[in-house]
Backbone as a chain_set.jsonl record, in Angstrom:
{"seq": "XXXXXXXXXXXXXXXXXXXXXXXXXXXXXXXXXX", "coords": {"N": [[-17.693, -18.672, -14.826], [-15.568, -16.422, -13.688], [-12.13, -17.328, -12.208], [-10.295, -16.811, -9.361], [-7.311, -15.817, -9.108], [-4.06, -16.379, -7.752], [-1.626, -13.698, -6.351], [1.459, -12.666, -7.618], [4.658, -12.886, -5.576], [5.809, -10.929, -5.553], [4.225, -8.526, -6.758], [2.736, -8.223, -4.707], [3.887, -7.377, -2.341], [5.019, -4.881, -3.605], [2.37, -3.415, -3.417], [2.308, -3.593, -0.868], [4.534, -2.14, -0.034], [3.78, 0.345, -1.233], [1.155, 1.24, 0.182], [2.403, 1.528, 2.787], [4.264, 3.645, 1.852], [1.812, 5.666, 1.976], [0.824, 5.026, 3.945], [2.685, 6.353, 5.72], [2.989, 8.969, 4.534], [0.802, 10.454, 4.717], [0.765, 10.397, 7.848], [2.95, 12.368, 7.917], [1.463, 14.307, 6.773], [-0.334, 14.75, 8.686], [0.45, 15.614, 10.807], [1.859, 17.922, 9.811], [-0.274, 19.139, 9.634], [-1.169, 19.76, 11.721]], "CA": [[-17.264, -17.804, -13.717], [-14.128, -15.896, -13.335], [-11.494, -17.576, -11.191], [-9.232, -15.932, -8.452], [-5.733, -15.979, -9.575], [-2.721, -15.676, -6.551], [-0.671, -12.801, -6.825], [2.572, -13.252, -7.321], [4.883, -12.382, -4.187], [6.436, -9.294, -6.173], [3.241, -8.273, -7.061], [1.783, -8.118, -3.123], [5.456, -6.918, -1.979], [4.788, -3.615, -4.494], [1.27, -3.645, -3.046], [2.637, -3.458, 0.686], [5.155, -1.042, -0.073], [2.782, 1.62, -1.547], [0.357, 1.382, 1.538], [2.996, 1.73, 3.563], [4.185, 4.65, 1.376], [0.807, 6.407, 1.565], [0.777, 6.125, 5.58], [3.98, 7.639, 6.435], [2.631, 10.599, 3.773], [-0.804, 10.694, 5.833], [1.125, 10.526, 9.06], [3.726, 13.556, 7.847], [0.65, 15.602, 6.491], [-1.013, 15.042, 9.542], [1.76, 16.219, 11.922], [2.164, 19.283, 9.945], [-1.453, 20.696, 9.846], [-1.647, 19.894, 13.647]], "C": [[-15.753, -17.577, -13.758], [-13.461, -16.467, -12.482], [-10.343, -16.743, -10.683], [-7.645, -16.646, -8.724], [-4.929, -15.593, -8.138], [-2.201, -14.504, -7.108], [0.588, -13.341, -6.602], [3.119, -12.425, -6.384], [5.386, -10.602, -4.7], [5.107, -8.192, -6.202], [2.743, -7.644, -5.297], [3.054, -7.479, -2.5], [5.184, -5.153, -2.384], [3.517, -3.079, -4.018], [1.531, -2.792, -1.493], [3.123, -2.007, 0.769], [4.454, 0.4, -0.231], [1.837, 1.928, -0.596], [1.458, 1.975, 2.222], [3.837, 2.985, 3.315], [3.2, 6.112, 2.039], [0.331, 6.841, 3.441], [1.395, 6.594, 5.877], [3.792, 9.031, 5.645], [1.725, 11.304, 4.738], [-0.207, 11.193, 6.935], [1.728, 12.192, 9.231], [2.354, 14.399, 7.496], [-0.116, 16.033, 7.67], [-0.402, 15.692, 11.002], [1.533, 18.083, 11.321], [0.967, 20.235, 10.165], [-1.988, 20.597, 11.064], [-0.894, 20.833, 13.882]], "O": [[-14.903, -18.463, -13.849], [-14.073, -16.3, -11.427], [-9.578, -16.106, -11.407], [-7.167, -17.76, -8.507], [-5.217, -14.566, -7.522], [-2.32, -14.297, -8.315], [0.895, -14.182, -5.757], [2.542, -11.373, -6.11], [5.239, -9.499, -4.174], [5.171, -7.106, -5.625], [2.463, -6.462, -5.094], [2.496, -6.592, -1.854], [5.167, -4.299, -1.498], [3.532, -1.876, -4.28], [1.069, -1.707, -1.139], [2.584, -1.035, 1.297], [4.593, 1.355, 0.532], [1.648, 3.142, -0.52], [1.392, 3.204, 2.211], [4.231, 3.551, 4.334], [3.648, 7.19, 2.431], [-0.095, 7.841, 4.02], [1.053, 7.592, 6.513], [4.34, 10.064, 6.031], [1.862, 12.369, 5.34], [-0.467, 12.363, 7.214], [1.375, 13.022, 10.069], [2.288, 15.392, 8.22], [-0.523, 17.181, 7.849], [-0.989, 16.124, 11.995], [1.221, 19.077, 11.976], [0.928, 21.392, 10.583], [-3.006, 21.157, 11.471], [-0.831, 21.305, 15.018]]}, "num_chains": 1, "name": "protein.A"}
């Protein structure tokens, strides 16, 4: 069986960032076609 590896903090940091990227895009797209 495969075991679950941690991420490293950089790794989950880069992770965060891009979510958090992808809602303030969502948010702005959703402003403008209201």
């Amino acid at each position: 069986m495969a075991s679950i590896k941690k991420l490293d903090q950089i790794v989950i940091n880069k992770i965060a960032a891009g979510e958090i990227i992808n809602r303030a895009s969502n948010a702005v797209k959703e402003i403008i076609e209201n």
